[in-house]
C-alpha positions as semicolon CSV with decimal commas, in nm:
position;residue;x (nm);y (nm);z (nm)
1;X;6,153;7,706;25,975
2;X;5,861;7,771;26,232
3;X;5,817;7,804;26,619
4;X;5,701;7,532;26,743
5;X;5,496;7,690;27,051
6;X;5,351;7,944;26,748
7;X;5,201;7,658;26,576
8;X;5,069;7,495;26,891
9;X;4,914;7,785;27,074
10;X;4,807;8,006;26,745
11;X;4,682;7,825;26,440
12;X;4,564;7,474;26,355
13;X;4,802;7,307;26,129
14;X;4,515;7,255;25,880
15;X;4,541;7,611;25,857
16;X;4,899;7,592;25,777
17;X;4,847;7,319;25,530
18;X;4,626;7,522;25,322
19;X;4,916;7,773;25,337
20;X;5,169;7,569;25,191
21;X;4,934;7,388;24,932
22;X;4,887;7,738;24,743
23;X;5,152;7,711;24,408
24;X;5,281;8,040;24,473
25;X;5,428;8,008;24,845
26;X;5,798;8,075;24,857
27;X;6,006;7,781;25,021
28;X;6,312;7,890;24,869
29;X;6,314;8,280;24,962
30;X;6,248;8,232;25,333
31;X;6,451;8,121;25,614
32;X;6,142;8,108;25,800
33;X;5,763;8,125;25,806
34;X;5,784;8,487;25,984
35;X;5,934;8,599;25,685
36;X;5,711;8,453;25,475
37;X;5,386;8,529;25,617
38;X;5,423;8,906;25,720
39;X;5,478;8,980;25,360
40;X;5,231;8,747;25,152
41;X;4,989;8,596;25,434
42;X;4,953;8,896;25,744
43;X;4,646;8,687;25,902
44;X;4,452;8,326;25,840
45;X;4,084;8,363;25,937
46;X;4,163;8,629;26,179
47;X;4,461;8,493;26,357
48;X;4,811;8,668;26,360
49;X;5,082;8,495;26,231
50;X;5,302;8,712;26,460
51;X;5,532;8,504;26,685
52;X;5,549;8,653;27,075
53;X;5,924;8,747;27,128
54;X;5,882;8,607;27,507
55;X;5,901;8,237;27,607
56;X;6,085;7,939;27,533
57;X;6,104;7,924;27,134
58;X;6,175;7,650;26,894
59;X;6,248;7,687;26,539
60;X;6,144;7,346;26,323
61;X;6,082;7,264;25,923
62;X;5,733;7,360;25,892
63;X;5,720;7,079;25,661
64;X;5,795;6,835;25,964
65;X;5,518;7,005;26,156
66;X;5,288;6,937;25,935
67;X;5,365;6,577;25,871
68;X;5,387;6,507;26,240
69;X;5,042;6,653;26,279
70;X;4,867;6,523;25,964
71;X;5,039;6,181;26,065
72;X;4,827;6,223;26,397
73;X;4,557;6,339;26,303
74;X;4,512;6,023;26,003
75;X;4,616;5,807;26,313
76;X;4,337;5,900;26,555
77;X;4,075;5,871;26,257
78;X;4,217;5,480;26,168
79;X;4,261;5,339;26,505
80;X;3,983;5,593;26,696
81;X;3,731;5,620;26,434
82;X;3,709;5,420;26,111
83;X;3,840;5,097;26,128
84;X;3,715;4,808;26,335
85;X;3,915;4,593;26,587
86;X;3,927;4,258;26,395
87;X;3,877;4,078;26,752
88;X;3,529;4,209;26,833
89;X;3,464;4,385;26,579
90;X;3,386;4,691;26,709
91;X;3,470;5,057;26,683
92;X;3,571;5,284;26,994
93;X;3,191;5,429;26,958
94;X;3,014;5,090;26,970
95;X;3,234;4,981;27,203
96;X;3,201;5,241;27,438
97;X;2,824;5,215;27,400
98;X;2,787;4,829;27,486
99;X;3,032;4,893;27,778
100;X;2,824;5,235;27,898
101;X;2,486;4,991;27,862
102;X;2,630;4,702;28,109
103;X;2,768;4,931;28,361
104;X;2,401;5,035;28,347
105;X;2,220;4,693;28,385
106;X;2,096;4,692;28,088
107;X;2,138;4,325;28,019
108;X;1,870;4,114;27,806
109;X;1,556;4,061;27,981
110;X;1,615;4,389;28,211
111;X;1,429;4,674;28,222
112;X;1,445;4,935;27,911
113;X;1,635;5,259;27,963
114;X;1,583;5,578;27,788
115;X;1,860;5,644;27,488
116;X;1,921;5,993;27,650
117;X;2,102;5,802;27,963
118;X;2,285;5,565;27,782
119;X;2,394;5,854;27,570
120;X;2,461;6,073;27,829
121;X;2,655;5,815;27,971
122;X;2,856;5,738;27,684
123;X;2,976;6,102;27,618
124;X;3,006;6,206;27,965
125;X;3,245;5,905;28,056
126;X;3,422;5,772;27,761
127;X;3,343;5,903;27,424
128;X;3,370;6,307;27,450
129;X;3,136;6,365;27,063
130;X;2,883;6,484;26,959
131;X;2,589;6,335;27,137
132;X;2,344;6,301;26,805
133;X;2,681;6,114;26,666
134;X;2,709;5,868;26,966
135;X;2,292;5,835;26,881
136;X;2,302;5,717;26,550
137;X;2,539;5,442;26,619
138;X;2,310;5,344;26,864
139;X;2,014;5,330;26,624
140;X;2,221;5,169;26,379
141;X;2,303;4,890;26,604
142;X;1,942;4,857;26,692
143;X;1,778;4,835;26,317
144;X;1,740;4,498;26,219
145;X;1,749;4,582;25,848
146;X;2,127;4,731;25,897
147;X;2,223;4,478;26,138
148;X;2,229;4,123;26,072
149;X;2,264;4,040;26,454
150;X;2,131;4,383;26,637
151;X;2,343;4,434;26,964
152;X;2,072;4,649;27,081
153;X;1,703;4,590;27,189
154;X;1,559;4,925;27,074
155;X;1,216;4,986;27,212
156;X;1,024;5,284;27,010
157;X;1,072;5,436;26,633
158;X;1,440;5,376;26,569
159;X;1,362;5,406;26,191
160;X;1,266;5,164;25,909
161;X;1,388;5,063;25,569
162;X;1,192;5,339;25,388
163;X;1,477;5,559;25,540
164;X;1,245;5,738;25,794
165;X;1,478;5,877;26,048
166;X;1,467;5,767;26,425
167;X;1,314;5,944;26,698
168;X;1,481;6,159;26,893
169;X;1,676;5,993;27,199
170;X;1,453;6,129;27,464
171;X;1,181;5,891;27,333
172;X;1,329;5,642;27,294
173;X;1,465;5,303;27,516
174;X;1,692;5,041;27,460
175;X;1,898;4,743;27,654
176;X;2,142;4,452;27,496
177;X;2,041;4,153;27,321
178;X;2,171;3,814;27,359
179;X;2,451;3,883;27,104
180;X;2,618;4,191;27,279
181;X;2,610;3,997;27,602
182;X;2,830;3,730;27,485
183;X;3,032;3,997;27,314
184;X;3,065;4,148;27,727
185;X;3,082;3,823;27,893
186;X;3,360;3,760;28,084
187;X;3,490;4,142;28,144
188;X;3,473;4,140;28,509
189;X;3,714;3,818;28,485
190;X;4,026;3,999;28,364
191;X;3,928;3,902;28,006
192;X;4,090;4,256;27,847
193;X;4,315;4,476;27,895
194;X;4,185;4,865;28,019
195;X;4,281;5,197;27,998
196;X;4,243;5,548;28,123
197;X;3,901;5,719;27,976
198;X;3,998;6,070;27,795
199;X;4,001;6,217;28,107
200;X;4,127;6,018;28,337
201;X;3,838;5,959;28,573
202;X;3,738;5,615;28,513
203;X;3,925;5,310;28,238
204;X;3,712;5,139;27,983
205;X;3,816;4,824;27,799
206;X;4,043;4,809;27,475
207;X;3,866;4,525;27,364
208;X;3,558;4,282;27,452
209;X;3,606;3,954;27,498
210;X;3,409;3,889;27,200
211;X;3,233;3,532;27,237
212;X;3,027;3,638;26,890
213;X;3,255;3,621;26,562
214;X;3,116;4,029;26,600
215;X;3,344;4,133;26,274
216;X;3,187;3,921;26,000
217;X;2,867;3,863;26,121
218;X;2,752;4,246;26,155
219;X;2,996;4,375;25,923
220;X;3,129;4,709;25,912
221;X;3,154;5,048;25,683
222;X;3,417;5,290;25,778
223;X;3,614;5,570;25,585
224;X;3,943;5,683;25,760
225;X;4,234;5,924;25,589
226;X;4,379;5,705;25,302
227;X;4,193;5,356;25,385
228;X;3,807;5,260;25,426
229;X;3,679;4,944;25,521
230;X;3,365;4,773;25,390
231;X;3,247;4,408;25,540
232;X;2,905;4,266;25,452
233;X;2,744;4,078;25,725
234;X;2,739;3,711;25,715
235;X;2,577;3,368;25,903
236;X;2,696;3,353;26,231
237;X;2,612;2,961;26,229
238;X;2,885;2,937;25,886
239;X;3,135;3,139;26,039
240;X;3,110;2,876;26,347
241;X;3,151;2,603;26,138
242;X;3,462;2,795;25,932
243;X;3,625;2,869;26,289
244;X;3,587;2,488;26,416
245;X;3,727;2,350;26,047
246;X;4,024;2,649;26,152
247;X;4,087;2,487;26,452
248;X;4,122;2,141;26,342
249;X;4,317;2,272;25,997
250;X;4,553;2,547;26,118
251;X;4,672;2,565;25,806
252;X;4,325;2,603;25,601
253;X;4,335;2,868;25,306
254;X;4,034;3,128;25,255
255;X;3,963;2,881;24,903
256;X;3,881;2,577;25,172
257;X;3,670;2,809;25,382
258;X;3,381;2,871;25,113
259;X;3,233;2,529;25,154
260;X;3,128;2,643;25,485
261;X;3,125;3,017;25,408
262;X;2,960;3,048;25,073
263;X;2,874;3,429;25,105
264;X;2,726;3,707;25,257
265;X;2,407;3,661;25,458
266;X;2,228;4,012;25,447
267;X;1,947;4,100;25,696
268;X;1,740;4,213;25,404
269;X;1,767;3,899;25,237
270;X;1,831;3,874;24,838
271;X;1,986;3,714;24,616
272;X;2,331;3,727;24,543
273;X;2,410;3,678;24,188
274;X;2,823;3,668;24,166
275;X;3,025;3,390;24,022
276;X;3,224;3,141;24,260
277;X;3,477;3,218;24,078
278;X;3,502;3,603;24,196
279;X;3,352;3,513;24,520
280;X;3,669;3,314;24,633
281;X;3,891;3,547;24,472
282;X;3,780;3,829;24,698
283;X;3,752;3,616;24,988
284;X;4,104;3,540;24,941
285;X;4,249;3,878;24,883
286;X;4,030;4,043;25,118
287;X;3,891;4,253;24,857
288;X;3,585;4,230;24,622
289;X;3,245;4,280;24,568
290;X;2,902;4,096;24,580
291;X;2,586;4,172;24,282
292;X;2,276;4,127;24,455
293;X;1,932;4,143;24,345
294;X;1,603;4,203;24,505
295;X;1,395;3,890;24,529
296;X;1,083;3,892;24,333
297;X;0,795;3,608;24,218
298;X;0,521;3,640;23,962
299;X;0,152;3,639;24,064
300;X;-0,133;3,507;23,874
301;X;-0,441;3,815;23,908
302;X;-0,655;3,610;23,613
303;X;-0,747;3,633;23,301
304;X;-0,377;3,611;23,152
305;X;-0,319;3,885;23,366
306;X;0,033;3,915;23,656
307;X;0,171;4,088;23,845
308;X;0,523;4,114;23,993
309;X;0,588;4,108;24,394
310;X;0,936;4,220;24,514
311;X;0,966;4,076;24,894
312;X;1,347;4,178;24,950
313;X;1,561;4,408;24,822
314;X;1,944;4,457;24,820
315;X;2,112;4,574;25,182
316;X;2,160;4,930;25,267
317;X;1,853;5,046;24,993
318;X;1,569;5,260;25,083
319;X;1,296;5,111;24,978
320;X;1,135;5,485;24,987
321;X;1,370;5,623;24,786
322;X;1,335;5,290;24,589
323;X;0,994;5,326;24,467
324;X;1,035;5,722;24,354
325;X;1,339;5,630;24,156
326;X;1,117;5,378;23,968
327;X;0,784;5,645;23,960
328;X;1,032;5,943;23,856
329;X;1,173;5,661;23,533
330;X;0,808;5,564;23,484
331;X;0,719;5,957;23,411
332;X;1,040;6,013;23,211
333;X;0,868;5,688;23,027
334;X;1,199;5,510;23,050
335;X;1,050;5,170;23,193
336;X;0,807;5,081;22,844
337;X;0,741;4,784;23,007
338;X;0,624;4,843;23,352
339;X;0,276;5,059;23,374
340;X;0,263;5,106;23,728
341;X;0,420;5,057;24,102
342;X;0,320;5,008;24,376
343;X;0,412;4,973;24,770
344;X;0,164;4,734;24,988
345;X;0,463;4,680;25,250
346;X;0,366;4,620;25,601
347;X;0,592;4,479;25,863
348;X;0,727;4,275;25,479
349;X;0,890;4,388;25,212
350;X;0,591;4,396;24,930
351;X;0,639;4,598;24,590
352;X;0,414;4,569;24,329
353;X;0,499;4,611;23,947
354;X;0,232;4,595;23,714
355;X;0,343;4,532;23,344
356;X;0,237;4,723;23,066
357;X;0,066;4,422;22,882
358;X;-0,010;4,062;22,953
359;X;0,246;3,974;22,730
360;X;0,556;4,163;22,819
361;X;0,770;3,839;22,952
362;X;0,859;3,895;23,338
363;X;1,208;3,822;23,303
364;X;1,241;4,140;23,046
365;X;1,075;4,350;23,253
366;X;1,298;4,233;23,564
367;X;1,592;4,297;23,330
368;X;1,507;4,659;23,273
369;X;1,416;4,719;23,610
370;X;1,787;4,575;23,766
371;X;1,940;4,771;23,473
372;X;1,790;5,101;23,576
373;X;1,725;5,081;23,917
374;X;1,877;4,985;24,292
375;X;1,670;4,672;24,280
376;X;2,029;4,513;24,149
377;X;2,284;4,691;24,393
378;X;2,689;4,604;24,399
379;X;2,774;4,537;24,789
380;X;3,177;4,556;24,842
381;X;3,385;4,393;25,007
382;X;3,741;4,573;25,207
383;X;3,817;4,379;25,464
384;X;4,065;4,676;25,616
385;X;4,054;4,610;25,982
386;X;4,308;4,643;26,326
387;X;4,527;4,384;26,398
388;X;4,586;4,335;26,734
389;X;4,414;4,696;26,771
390;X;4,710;4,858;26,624
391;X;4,810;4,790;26,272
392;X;4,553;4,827;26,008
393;X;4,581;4,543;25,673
394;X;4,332;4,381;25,445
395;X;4,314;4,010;25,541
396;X;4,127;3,727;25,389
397;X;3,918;3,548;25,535
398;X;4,117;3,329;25,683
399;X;4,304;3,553;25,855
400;X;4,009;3,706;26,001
401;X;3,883;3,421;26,148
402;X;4,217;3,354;26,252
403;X;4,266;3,715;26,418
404;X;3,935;3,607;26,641
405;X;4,023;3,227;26,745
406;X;4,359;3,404;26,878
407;X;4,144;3,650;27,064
408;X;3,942;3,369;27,195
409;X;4,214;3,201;27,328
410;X;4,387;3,470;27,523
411;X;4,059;3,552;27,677
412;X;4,032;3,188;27,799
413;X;4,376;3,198;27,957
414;X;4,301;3,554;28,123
415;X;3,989;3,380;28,279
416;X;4,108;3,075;28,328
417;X;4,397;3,227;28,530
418;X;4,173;3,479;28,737
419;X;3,971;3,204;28,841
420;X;4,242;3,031;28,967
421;X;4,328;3,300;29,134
422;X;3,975;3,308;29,275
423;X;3,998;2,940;29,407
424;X;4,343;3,007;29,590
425;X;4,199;3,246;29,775
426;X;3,896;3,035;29,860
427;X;4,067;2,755;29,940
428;X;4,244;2,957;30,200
429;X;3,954;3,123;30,344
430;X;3,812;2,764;30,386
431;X;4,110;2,645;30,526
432;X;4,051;2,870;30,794
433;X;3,700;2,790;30,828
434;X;3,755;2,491;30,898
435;X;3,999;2,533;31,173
436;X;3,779;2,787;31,352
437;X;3,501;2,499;31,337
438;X;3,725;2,236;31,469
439;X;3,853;2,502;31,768
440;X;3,557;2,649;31,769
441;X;3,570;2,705;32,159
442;X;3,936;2,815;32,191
443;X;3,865;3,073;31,921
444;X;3,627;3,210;32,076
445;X;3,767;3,274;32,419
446;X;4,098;3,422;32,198
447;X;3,837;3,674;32,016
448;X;3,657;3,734;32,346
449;X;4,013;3,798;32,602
450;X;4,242;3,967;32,337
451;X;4,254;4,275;32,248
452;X;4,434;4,237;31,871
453;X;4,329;3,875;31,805
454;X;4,422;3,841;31,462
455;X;4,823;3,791;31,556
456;X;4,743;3,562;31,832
457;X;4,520;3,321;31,597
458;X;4,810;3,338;31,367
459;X;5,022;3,255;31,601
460;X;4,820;2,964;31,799
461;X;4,685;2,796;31,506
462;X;4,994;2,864;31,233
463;X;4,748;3,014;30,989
464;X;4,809;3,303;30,754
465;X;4,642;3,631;30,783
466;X;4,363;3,580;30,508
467;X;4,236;3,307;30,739
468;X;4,242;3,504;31,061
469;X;4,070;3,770;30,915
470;X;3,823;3,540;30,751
471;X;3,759;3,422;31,096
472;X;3,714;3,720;31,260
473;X;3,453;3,845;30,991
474;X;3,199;3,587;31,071
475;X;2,876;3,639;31,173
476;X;2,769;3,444;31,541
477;X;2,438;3,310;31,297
478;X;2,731;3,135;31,022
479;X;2,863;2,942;31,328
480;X;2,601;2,682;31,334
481;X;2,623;2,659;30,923
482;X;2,978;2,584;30,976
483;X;2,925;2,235;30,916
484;X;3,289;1,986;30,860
485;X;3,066;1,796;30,568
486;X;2,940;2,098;30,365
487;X;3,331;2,247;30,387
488;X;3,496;1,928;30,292
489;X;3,267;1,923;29,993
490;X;3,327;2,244;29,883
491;X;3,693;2,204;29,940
492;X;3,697;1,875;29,738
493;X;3,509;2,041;29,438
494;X;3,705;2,333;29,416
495;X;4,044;2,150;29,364
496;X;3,858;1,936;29,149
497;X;3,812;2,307;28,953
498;X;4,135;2,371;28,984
499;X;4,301;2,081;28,857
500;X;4,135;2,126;28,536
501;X;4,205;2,502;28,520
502;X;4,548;2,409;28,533
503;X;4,495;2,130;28,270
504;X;4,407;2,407;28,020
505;X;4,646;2,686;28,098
506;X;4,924;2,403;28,035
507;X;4,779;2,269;27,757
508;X;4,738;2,435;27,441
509;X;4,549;2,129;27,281
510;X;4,268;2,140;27,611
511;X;4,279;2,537;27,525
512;X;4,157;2,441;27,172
513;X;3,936;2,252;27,288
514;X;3,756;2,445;27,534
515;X;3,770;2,691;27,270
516;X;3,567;2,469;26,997
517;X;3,335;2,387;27,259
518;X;3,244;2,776;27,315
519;X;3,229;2,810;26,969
520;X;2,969;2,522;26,952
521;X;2,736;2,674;27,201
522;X;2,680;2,990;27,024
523;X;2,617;2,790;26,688
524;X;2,368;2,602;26,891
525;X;2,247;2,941;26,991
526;X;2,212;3,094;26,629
527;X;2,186;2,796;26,424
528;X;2,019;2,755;26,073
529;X;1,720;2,632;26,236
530;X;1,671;2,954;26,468
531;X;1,455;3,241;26,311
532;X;1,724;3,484;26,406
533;X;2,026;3,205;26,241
534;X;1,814;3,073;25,960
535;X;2,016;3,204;25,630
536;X;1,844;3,531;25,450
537;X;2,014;3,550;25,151
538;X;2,021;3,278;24,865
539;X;2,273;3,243;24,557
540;X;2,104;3,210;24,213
541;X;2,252;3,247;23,832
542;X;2,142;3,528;23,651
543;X;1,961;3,465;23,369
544;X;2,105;3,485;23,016
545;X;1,929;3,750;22,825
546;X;2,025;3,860;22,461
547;X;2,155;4,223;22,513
548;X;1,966;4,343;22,178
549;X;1,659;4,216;22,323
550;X;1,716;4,399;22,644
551;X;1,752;4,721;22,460
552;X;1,476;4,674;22,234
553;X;1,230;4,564;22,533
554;X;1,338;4,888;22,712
555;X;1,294;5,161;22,406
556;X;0,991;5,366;22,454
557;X;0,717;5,195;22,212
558;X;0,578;5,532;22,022
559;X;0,394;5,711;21,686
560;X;0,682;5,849;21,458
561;X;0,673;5,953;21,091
562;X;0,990;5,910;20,881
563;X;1,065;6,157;20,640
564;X;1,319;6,103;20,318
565;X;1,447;6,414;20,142
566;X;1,500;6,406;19,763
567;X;1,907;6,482;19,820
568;X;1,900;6,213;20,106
569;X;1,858;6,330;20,425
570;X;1,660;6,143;20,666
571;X;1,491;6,239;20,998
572;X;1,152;6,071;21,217
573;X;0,880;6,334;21,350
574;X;0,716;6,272;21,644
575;X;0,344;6,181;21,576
576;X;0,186;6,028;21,250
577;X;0,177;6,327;21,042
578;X;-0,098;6,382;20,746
579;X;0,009;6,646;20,622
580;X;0,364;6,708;20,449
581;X;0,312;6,996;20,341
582;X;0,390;7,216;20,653
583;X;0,754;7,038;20,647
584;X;1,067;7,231;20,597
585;X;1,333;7,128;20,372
586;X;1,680;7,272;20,295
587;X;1,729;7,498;19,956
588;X;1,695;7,323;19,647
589;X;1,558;7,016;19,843
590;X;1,216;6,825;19,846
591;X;0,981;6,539;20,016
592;X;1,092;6,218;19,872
593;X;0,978;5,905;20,085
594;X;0,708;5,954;20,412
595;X;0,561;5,700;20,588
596;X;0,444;5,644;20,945
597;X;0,575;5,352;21,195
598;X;0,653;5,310;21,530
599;X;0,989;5,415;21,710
600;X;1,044;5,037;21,803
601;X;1,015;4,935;21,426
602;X;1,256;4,865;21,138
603;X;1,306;5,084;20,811
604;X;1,382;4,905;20,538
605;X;1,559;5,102;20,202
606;X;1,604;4,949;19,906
607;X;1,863;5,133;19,676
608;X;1,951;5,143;19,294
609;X;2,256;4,917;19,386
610;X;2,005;4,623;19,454
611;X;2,103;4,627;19,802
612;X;1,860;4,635;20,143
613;X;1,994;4,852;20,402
614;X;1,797;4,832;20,779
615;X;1,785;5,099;20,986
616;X;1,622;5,159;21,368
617;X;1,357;5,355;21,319
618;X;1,449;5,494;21,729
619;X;1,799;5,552;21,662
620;X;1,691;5,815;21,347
621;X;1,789;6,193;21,456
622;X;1,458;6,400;21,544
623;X;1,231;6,641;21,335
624;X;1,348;6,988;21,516
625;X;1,592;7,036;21,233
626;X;1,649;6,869;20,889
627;X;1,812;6,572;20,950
628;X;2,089;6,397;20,897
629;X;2,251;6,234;20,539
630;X;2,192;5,888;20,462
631;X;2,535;5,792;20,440
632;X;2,611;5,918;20,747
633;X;2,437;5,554;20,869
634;X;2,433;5,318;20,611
635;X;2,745;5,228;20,329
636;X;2,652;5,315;20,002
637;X;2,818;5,393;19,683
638;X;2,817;5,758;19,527
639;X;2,653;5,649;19,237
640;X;2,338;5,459;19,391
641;X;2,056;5,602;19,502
642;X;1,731;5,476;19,677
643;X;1,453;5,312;19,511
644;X;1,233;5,280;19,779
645;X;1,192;5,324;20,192
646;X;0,957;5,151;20,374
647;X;0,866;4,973;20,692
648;X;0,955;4,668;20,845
């Protein structure tokens, strides 16, 4: 048993858990952690484990304790954290940073801010974190090599793709783009539900209203306790097209999707080299991954001479880091066929590899560069995300799409039904209008001889008290505007408004509709003939190579000299070596065979059996010791021996 105020006031259960991890802590003997702890664990980093004998004290299983806490604490990092809402996409940081940036006017076309405010504002009001924390998502949502559809305008060094880091927030500016304003249109209409900020001093939104399909198109990366999430970004002008097929086909499966979906769309670009097959398969389970490549073309230079240009590389590389992994396997001479790298990128992607000899065949060298290098990454896919912003589950894509066109819909009924709400009140304000312009004279000698008007225009004209007071807050100068025509033809169009508001709160077919023809706008707005919609990645085959001449295209091309003992043993020196006479043998053992060859080459032995045995002159053991037996490599009989070696 523990105190429960103990554990609350005195040590973090973290602590505690560390406690009760260790093999040797006695559950059995003790009644309660007191016991336990004054005799085997007096004090944890400093802290006494000594209850106070004053106060209100509860005794509970410290095993519930913990549970109840760790249960929390895994909670908070899912739903607070980690995981994104599947509606808009978003995580509580990203959210809070879009929402900080309108209240600020930072809306597209508007004038930059510094990234200190926005920051400042973000931690001060809503997000209480580290303020370098709250940064980086910032600058991630401003790089347009992480993010396939930035939601921020970042003006200033905010990083590149080398993996240069941002400057620091003072520095820096930044407003919304076009994207995260449809993701915050609509929030001053009732659109979302809000709640209390941390401390209670102002609310910020559970959710945007999310007019971008936010989730899929930007993606997300996330680990929380027991669960990560990992979405690639994809075409917003596919995922339009998916969502309007959804609508028409409730019933559509993840399978029927893919002929509007085929894939990721990665800022980078690339190519994306996975079967359908496996493609549907994780689309359908909502878990998977992608094989991309870096995109590359051959150059003519003349004279029989190329080169290879890489213009995009797989999402989430550094292309700094990049080009010393390939310099660092160049030195360790592990790339035979590449001689030399090199980086000519501006504002493009432009890496240069230089093969070792006009006739090393591009594709090979290609091969061995994917093989050892980032140039060929493996993207996955966990589509772990919040339902309804509470319960976290891998969907398909189906589902996700689904989980958004839901979303949609309740924000169009929330509007829908504040604007009505809107026109009610207009329509009663003009109500009264009007009757102040027809009475225009008895009004104003009411205003002008009573001392509380308001009851007496009630009262003389049978009008309600929004109208009186709308009467009484005109100006003298809106008299003369006051005009029967121009109120009539207000009046007229806003019923007009409202009769079709109330078309589509009662019907969930105009809902649909209305719906759809959102949904069409912003593929009009990002479509594939936009520069910011056209599609970035491509899907290609990868080519069949024969493994063995992958391998053999890839071993280091140099000088060896293989040596044959008398009692077989076998071994290749580095070098073409002239003289045998420096070489060490075992006891009783002498130079049989020598002959020089390349490590890329073939040995050939020809033994008394009449049999040719072929052997890779790389794969023989090296000349630091004595070797290794013959028949440790090839299957020969006890009674044969060799007649000749030689090479191929």
């Amino acid at each position: 048993m523990i105190q429960r105020r103990w554990i609350d006031e005195r040590i973090h259960p973290f602590q505690l858990y560390r406690i009760t991890r260790n093999k040797n802590f006695p559950w059995p003997q003790c009644s309660s952690l007191v016991h336990a702890t004054q005799s085997q664990y007096p004090s944890i980093m400093g802290k006494q484990l000594i209850p106070p004998d004053h106060g209100d004290v509860q005794e509970i299983a410290l095993r519930s304790a913990l549970e109840e806490r760790y249960l929390a604490y895994a909670l908070s990092t899912i739903m607070h954290r980690a995981l994104p809402d599947a509606r808009d996409g978003l995580k509580p940081v990203h959210r809070r940073l879009l929402y900080a940036m309108r209240q600020l006017r930072l809306d597209p076309g508007a004038t930059f801010k510094k990234c200190a405010r926005v920051v400042g504002d973000v931690i001060g009001k809503f997000h209480p974190h580290s303020d370098q924390a709250v940064y980086d998502a910032l600058v991630r949502l401003a790089q347009d090599f992480a993010q396939r559809y930035p939601l921020v305008d970042g003006q200033g060094n905010f990083g590149n793709i080398d993996g240069d880091n941002p400057a620091a927030m003072r520095y820096t500016d930044a407003r919304l783009t076009e994207v995260a304003r449809l993701i915050i249109d609509g929030i001053d209409e009732n659109a979302v539900d809000f709640r209390a900020t941390y401390d209670g001093s102002e609310s910020e939104p559970m959710v945007l209203p999310g007019a971008f399909p936010n989730l899929l198109a930007n993606g997300a990366q996330g680990i929380a306790v027991g669960m990560a999430t990992a979405i690639p970004p994809h075409n917003a002008a596919e995922l339009c097209d998916a969502a309007l097929h959804l609508i028409d086909n409730p019933g559509a499966r993840s399978k029927t999707l893919l002929k509007f979906v085929p894939g990721p769309d990665f800022p980078t670009g690339g190519l994306i080299v996975e079967t359908r097959e496996a493609i549907a398969q994780a689309y359908a389970s909502g878990r998977g991954s992608f094989r991309v490549r870096a995109r590359w073309g051959k150059e003519e230079t003349g004279r029989g001479l190329y080169q290879v240009v890489i213009t995009q590389i797989p999402w989430l590389v550094q292309k700094g880091r990049l080009v010393e992994k390939i310099a660092e396997l160049l030195n360790e001479k592990k790339l035979p066929l590449v001689a030399d790298v090199r980086d000519e990128s501006a504002e493009d992607v432009r890496l240069v590899i230089e093969p070792r000899a006009r006739t090393v065949d591009p594709e090979l060298l290609m091969e061995s560069l994917f093989k050892l290098t980032e140039l060929e990454s493996r993207i996955p896919l966990n589509m772990n995300v919040l339902l309804k912003g509470r319960i976290p589950r891998v969907v398909g894509l189906a589902e996700a799409l689904r989980e958004w066109l839901d979303h949609r819909r309740d924000v169009l009924l929330r509007r829908a039904n504040f604007r009505l709400d809107q026109i009610e009140h207009r329509l009663e304000v003009l109500g009264g209008f009007l009757v102040a312009y027809l009475n225009l004279d008895k009004v104003i000698a009411i205003i002008r001889k009573e001392d509380e008007p308001r009851p007496v225009l009630v009262k003389t004209f049978k009008i309600s008290d929004v109208q009186a007071d709308a009467i009484l807050n005109m100006r003298l100068r809106n008299l003369r505007k006051l005009e029967e025509i121009e109120i009539r033809s207000e009046d007229r169009a806003l019923k007009a408004e409202r009769e079709q508001l109330r078309k589509i709160v009662k019907s969930p077919k105009e809902q649909w509709q209305k719906v759809a023809a959102e949904i069409r706008s912003v593929r009009a707005t990002f479509g594939p003939k936009t520069p910011l919609g056209r599609r970035r990645s491509d899907f290609a085959q990868a080519p069949e190579h024969d493994e063995a001449a992958i391998e053999e295209a890839m071993a280091v091309r140099e000088p060896v000299t293989v040596v044959v003992s008398q009692k077989g043993w076998i071994r290749a020196l580095r070098g073409h070596v002239a003289d045998f006479s420096s070489i060490a043998f075992k006891a009783d053992d002498a130079l049989k065979f020598a002959f020089a060859t390349e490590s890329t080459a073939k040995c050939l032995l020809f033994a008394t059996n009449g049999r040719f045995y072929t052997l890779d002159a790389g794969k023989l053991p090296g000349g630091r010791g004595h070797g290794e037996p013959l028949r440790l490599f090839i299957d020969i009989e006890q009674d044969a021996d060799l007649v000749a070696v030689f090479a191929f």
